[in-house]
C-alpha positions as CSV (number, residue, x, y, z in Angstrom):
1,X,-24.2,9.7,-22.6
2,X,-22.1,10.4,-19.6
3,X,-18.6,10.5,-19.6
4,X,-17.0,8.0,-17.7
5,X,-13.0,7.0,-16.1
6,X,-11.4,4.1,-15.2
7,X,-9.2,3.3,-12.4
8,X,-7.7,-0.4,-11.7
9,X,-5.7,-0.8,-8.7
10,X,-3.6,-3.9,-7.7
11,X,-3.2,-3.7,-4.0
12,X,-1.6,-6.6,-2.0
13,X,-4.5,-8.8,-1.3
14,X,-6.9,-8.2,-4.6
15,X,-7.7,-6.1,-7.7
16,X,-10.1,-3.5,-7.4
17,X,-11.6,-1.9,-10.2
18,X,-13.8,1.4,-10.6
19,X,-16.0,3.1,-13.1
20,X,-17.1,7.1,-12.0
21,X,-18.8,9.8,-14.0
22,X,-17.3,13.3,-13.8
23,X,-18.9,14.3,-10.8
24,X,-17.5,11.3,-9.2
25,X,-20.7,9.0,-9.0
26,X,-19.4,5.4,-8.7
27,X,-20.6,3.7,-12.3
28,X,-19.7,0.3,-11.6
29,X,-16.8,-1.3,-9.1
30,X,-15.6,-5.1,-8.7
31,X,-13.1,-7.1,-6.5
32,X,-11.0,-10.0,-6.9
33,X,-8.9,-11.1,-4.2
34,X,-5.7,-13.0,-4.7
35,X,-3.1,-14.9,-2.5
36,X,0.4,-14.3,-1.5
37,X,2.9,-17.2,-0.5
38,X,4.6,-16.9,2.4
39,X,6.9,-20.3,1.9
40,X,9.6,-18.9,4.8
41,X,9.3,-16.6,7.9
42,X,9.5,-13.0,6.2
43,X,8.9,-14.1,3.3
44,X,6.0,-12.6,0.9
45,X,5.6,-13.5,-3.1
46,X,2.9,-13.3,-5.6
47,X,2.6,-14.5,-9.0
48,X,1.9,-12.1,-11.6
49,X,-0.5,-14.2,-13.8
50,X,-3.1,-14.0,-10.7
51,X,-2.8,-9.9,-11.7
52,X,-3.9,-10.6,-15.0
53,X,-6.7,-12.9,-14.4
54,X,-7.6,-10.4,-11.9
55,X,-7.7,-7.3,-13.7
56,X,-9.5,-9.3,-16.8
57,X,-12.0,-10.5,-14.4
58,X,-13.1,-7.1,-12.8
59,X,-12.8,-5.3,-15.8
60,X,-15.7,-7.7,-17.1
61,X,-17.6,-7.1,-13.8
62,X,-17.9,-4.0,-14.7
63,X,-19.0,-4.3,-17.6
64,X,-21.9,-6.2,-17.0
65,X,-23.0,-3.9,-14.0
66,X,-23.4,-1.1,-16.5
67,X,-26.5,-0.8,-19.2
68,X,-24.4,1.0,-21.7
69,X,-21.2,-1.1,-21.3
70,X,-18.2,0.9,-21.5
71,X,-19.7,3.4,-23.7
72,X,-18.5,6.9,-22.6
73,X,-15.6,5.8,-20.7
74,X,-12.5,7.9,-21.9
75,X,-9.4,7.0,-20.4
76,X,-7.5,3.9,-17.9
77,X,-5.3,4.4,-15.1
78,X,-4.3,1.6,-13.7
79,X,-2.3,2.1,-9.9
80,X,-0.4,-0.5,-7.3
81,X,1.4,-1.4,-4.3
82,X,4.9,-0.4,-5.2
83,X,8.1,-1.8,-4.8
84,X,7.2,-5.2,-6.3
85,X,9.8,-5.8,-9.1
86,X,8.6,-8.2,-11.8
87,X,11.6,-9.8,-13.3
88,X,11.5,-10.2,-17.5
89,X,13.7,-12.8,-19.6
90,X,14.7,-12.4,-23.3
91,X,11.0,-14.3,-23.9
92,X,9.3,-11.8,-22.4
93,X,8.4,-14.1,-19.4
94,X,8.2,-13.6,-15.8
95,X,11.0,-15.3,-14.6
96,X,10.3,-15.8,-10.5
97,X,7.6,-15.2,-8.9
98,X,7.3,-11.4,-7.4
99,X,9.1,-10.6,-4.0
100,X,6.5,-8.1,-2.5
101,X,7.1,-4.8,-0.7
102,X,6.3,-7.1,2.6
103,X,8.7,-9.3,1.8
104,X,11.8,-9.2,5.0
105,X,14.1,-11.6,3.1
106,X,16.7,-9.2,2.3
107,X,17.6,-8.0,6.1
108,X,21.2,-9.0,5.7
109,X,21.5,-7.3,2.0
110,X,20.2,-4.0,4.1
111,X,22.6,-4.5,7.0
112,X,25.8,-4.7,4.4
113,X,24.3,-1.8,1.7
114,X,24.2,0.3,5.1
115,X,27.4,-0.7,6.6
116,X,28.8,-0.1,2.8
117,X,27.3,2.3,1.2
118,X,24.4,4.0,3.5
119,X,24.9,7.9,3.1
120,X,25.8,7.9,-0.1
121,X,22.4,5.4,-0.7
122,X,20.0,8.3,1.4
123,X,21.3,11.3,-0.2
124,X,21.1,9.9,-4.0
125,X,17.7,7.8,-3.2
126,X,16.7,9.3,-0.3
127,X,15.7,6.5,1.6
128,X,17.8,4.2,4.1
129,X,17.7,0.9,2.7
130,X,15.1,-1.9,4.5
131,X,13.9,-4.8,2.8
132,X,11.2,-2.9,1.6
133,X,13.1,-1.4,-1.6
134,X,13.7,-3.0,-4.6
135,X,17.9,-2.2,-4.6
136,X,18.4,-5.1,-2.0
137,X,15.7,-7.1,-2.7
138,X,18.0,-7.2,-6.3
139,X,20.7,-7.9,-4.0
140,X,19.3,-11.2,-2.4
141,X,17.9,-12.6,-5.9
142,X,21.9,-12.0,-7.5
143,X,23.4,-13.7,-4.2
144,X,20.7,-16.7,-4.2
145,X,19.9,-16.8,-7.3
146,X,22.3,-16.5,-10.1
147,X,20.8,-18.0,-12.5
148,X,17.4,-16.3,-12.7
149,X,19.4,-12.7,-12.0
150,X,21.6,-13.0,-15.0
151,X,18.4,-13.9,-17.3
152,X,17.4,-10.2,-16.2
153,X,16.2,-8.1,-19.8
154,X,13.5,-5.8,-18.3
155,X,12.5,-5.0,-14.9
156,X,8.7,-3.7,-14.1
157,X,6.7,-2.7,-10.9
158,X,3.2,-4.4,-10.3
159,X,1.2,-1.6,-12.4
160,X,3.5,-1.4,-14.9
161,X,3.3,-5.0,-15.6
162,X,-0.6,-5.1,-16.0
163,X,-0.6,-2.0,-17.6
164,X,2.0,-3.4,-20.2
165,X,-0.3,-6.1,-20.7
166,X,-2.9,-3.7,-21.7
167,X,-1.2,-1.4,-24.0
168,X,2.3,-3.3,-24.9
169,X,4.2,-0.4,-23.8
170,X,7.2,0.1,-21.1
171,X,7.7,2.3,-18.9
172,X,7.1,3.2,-15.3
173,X,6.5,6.7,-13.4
174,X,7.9,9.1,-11.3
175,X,6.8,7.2,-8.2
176,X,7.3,3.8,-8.8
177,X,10.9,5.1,-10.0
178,X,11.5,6.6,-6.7
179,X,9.9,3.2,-4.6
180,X,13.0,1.5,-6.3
181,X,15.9,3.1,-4.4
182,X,17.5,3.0,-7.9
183,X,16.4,6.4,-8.7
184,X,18.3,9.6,-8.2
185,X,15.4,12.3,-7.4
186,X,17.7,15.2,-7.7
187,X,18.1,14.5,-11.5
188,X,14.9,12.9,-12.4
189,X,16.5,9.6,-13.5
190,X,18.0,6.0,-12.4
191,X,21.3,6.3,-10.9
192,X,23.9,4.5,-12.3
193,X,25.7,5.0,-9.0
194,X,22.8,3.0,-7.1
195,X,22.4,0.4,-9.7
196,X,26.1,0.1,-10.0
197,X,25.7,-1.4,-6.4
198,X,24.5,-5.1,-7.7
199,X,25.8,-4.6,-10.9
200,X,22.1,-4.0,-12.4
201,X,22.8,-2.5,-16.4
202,X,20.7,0.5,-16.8
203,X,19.2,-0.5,-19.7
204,X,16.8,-3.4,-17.2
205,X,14.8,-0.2,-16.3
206,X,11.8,1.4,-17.6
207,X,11.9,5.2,-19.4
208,X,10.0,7.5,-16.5
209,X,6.7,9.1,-17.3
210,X,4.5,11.4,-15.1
211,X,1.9,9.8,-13.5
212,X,-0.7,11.4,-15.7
213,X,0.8,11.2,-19.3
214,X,-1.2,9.0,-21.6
215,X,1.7,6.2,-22.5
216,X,-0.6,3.8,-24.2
217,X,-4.1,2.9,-25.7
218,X,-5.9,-0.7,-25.2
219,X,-4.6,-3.5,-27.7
220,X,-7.1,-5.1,-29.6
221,X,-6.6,-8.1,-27.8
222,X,-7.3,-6.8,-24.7
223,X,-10.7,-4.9,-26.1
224,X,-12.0,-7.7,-27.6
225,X,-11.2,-10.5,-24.1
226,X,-12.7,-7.8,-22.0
227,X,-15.4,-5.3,-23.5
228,X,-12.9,-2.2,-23.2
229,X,-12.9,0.5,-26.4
230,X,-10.1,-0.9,-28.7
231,X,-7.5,2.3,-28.4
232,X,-8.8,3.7,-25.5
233,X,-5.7,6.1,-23.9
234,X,-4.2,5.0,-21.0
235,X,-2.2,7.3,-18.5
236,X,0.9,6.1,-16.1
237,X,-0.5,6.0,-13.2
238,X,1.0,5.5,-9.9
239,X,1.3,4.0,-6.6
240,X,-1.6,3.0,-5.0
241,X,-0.9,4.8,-1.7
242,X,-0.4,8.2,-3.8
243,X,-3.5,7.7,-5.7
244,X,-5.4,6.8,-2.5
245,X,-4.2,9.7,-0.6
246,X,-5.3,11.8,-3.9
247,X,-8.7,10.2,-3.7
248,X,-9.3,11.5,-0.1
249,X,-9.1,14.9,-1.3
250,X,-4.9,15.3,0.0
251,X,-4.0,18.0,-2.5
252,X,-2.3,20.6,0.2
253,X,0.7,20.9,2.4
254,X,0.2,19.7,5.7
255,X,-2.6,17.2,5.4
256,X,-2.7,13.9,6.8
257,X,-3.7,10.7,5.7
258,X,-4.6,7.6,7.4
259,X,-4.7,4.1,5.5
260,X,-6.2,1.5,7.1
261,X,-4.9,-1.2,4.0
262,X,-2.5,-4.2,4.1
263,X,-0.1,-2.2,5.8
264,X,-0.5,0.9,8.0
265,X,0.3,4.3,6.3
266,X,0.4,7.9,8.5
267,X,1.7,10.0,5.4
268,X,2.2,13.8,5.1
269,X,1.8,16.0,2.0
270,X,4.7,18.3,1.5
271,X,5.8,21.3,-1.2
272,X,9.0,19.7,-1.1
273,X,11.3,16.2,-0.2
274,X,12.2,15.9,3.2
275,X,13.9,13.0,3.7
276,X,13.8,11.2,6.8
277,X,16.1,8.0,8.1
278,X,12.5,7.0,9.5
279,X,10.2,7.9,7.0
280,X,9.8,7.5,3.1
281,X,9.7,10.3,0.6
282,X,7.8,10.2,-2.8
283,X,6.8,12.8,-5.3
284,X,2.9,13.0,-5.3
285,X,0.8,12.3,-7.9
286,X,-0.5,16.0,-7.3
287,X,2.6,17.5,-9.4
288,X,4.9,19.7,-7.9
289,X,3.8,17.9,-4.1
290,X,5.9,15.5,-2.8
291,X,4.4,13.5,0.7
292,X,6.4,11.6,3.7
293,X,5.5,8.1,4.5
294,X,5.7,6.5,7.6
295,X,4.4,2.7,7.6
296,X,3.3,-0.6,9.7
297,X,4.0,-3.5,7.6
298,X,1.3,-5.3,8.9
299,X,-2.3,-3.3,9.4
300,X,-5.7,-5.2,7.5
301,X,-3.0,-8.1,6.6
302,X,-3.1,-8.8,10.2
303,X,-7.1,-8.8,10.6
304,X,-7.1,-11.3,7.5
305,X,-4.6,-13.3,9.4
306,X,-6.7,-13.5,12.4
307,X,-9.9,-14.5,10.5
308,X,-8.2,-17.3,9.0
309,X,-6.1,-18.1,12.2
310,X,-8.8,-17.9,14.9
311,X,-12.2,-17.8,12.9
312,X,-12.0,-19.9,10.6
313,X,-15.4,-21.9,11.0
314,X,-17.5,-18.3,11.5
315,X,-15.9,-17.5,8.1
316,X,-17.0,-20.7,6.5
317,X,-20.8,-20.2,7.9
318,X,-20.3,-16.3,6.7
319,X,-19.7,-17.4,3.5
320,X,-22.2,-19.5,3.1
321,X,-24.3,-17.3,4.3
322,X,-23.4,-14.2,2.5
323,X,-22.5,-11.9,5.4
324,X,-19.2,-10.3,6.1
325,X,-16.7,-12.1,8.5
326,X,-15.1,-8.8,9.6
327,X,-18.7,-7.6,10.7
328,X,-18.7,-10.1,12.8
329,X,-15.2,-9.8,14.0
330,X,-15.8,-5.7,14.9
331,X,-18.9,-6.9,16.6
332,X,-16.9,-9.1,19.0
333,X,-14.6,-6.3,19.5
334,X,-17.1,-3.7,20.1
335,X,-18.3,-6.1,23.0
336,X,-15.2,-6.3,24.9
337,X,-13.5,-3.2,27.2
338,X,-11.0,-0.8,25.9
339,X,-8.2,-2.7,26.7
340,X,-9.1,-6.1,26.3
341,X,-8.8,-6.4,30.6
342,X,-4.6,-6.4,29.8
343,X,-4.2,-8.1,25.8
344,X,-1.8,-6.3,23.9
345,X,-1.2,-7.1,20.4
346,X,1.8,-6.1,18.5
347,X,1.1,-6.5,14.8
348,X,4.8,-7.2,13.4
349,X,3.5,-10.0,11.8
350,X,6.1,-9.3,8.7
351,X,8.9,-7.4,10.7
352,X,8.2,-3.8,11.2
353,X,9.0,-0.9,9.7
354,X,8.6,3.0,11.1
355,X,9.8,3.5,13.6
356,X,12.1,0.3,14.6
357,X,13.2,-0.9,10.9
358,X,13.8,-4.2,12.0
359,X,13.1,-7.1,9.7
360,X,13.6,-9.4,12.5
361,X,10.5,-7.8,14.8
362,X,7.8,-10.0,15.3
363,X,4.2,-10.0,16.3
364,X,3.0,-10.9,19.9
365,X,-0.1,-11.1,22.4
366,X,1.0,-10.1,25.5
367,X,-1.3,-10.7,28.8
368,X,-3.4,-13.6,28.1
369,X,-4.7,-15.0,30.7
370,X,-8.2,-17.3,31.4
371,X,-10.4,-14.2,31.1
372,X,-9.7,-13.5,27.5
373,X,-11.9,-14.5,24.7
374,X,-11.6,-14.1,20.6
375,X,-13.4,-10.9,21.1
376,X,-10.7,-9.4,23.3
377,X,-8.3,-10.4,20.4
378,X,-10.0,-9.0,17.7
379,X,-10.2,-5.6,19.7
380,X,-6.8,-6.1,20.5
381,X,-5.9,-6.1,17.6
382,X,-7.4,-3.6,15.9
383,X,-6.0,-1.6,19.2
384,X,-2.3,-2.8,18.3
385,X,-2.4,-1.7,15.0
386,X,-4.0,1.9,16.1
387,X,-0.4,1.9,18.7
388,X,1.8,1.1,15.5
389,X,-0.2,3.8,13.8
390,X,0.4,6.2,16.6
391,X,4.2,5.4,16.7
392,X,3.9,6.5,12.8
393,X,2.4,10.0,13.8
394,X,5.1,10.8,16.1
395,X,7.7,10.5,13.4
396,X,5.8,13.0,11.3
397,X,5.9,15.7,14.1
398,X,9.1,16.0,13.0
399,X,7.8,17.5,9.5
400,X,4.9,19.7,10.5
401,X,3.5,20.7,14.3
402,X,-0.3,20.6,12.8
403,X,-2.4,17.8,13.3
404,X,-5.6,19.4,12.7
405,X,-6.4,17.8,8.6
406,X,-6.7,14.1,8.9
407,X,-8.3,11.9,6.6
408,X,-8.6,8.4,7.1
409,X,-8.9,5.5,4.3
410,X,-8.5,1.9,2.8
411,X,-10.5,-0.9,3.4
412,X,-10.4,-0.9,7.3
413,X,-11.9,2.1,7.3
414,X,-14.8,0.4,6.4
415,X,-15.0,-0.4,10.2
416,X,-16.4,2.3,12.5
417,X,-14.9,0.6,15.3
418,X,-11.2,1.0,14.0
419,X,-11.8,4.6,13.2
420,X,-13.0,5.5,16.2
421,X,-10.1,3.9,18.4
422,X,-7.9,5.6,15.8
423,X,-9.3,8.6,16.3
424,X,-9.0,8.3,20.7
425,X,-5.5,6.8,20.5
426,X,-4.7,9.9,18.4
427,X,-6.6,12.4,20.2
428,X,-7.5,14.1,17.1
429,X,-9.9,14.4,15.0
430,X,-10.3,12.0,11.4
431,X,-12.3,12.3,8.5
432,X,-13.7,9.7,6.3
433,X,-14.2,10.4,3.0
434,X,-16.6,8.9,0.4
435,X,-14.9,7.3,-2.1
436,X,-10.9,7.0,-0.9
437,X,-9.8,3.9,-3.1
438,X,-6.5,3.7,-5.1
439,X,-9.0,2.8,-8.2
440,X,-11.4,6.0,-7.3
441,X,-8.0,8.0,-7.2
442,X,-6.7,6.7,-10.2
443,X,-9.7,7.3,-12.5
444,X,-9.8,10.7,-11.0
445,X,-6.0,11.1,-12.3
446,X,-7.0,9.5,-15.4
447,X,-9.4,12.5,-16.1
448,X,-6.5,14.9,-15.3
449,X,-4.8,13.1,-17.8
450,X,-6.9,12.8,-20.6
451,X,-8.3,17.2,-20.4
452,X,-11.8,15.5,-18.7
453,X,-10.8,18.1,-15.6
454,X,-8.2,21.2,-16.3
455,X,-6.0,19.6,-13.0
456,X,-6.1,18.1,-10.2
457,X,-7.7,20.7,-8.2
458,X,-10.9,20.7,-10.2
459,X,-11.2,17.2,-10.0
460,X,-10.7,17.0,-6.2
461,X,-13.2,20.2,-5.8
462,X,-15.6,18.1,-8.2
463,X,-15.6,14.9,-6.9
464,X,-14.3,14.3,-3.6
465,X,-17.0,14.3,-0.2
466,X,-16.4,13.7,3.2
467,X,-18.9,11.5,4.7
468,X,-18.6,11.1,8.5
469,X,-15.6,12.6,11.1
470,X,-14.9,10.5,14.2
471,X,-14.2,12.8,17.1
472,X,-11.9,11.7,20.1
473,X,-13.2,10.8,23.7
474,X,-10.4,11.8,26.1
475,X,-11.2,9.5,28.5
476,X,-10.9,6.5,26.3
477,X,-7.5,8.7,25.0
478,X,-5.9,9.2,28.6
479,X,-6.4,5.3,29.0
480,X,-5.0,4.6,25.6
481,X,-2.1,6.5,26.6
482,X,-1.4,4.4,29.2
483,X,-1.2,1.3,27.6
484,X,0.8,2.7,24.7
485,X,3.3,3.1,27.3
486,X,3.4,-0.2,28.0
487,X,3.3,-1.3,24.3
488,X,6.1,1.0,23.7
489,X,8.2,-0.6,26.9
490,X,7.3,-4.2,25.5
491,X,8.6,-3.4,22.0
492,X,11.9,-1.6,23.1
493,X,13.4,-5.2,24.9
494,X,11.9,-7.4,22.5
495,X,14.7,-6.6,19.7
496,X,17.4,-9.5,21.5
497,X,14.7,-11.6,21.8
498,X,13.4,-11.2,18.5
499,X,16.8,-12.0,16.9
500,X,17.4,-15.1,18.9
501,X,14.3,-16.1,17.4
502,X,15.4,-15.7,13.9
503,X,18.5,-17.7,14.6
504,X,16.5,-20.3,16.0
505,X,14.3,-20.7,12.9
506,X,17.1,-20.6,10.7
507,X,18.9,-23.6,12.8
């Protein structure tokens, strides 16, 4: 009987769950996807019940694709999208839905925490605040909502609420912690001079774990709903970004990584914290690492927006069909010209993050004219994101002047087209690995956890394969370039414009 290890992850637009041996032979995987609401401009919420019915459902996929069940299978991690603060009553109830990471509601709660209290804010949390942290999304839920903020008992992040489900415990890890901006890094616990800020009693927050301690086992409950062993340990686990970095084999200093998700991640592996007013720092699930995020709110989200937006009848025959819409889409795009004959996209289709920070930015195709079909959007899209991308990499040359270790990963990776124009709009070389999923990562982590490997340098060495590198063409990179610059010239006069925009939406 082969040993097996479990990794769930929660990202922003579905569940996916893994099964892998100890060589790191996918067992079993399954997908669910789920909504998010979007009942404003900016804004971005998902109710946490879909997460459950999600993770039930996938877990049971498994399952079924596996002769022996879930016999061998030796620990659970289960990873997420961080930021996303679950609110708990004295009932134990959710009581709002969950503002997401993507959420740019709280843009005026960041303008007044900066204006207030924005040093002191970056040198305990090390982070500027954006509405991207949970601290002011906190802020906007007291000011507009009384009511449900003062019903506040216990506060969880997407992974810890699932997981909590699964084993009854609470508590959240080292990385979550940190995705807060209500935890002091320094000292390795919340700061009552962050939470202080809204008032927040320290006793809402969960006790901090590593990633890789075993904090539960499977309730009996759970085993019996959805096959799993009753008592079956379950470790921390992370941030879905930190576990997906792991799973693309990102264990030293200096490596890069790539993620082609929901949003846009160019992130950097470090030996220590270097905090950056342009960049986010976490400790890495590879203890003793820390790694430096730079981010495009808006990367796969904004391909799923244009197949529902523009192709919304070749996604109803692909369904019905069985084929994959975003096949079809890259095949479009792969038809038309680098360049898209003067189509540039800017994908701040939830305000923007690295480099501009600017809740208020928003998405634009710029150049259309009677030439252009759906196929020069597509590519134009997938070229936007690649400049947002790019924008990303030049923050990190701050950090480190070698380029040379890239990995690339999440589910637009999955397109050959995308990595490749990543790859020329870079100028660098980029790896894809075999199995780089949050859910392969945390199953790896899982092992870590449980003794199945002695750390997480044996499970990398053991499990992890690189499957194809994309290699730049300079011409298609010198023409890049130039466009970039335009890009670049069209983002830097938008911000007035943006703004009046806001104001008239909010008239």
């Amino acid at each position: 009987m082969k040993t097996k290890l479990f990794g769930v992850d929660f990202g922003t637009g579905g569940c996916k769950a893994t099964v892998i041996d100890t060589e790191g032979h996918v067992c079993a995987t399954a997908f669910q996807e789920y909504p998010s609401e979007h009942r404003k401009p900016g804004w971005s919420e998902q109710d946490p019940s879909l997460w459950i019915e999600a993770f039930n459902s996938t877990v049971i996929s498994c399952r079924h694709q596996m002769k022996d069940g879930f016999e061998g299978v030796v620990a659970l991690a289960v990873t997420a999208s961080t930021h996303n603060a679950v609110l708990i009553g004295d009932d134990g109830n959710v009581l709002r839905r969950c503002i997401m990471w993507n959420d740019q509601r709280s843009g005026d709660q960041c303008r007044r925490l900066n204006e207030q209290y924005g040093q002191q804010i970056f040198e305990v949390g090390m982070q500027m605040p954006t509405p991207t942290w949970t601290l002011p999304q906190l802020m906007w839920v007291k000011e507009h909502e009384p009511e449900v903020y003062s019903k506040i008992r216990k506060i969880l992040f997407t992974k810890d609420y699932i997981r909590s489900y699964v084993t009854g415990d609470f508590c959240t890890d080292v990385v979550d912690a940190q995705g807060s901006l209500l935890y002091d890094a320094e000292r390795k616990s919340w700061s009552e001079e962050l939470c202080s800020m809204i008032g927040l009693p320290l006793s809402t927050l969960p006790p901090i774990c590593r990633t890789k301690d075993v904090v539960g086992k499977v309730r009996c409950e759970v085993a019996e709903l959805t096959g799993l062993p009753q008592n079956l340990p379950v470790i921390a686990g992370c941030s879905d970004t930190a576990a997906e970095d792991f799973s693309a084999g990102a264990i030293n200093q200096g490596q890069i990584i790539v993620k082609l998700a929901t949003a846009g991640n160019v992130n950097l592996v470090t030996n220590q914290a270097h905090p950056h007013a342009k960049a986010f720092t976490y400790p890495y699930s590879v203890e003793g690492k820390w790694y430096t995020v730079t981010a495009t709110n808006s990367c796969a989200s904004a391909y799923r927006w244009m197949r529902d937006a523009l192709f919304p009848a070749e996604y109803a025959q692909c369904e019905k069909e069985r084929l994959d819409i975003y096949e079809l889409m890259d095949k479009l795009a792969a038809e038309s010209e680098l360049g898209c004959r003067g189509l540039i996209f800017h994908p701040y289709l939830l305000g923007e993050r690295c480099p501009y920070f600017n809740p208020n930015a928003r998405g634009d195709f710029f150049g259309i004219s009677m030439v252009h079909n759906k196929g020069h959007f597509a590519r134009a899209l997938l070229e936007g994101v690649a400049f947002s991308l790019y924008d990303c990499l030049e923050v990190l040359r701050t950090f480190t002047d070698s380029m040379e270790d890239i990995v690339i990963i999440g589910g637009g990776a999955k397109s050959p087209l995308w990595c490749q124009i990543v790859s020329d709009v870079f100028g660098l070389e980029v790896k894809l690995p075999e199995n780089a999923e949050s859910s392969f990562g945390g199953a790896l982590l899982a092992g870590v956890g449980v003794g199945v490997f002695a750390n997480e340098s044996e499970a990398a060495e053991r499990c992890i394969r690189m499957k194809k590198t994309y290699k730049p063409n300079a011409e298609n990179r010198a023409a890049y370039m130039k466009i970039f610059k335009i890009y670049k010239e069209i983002s830097n006069i938008s911000a007035p414009i943006w703004d009046e925009l806001v104001k008239i939406q909010g008239e």
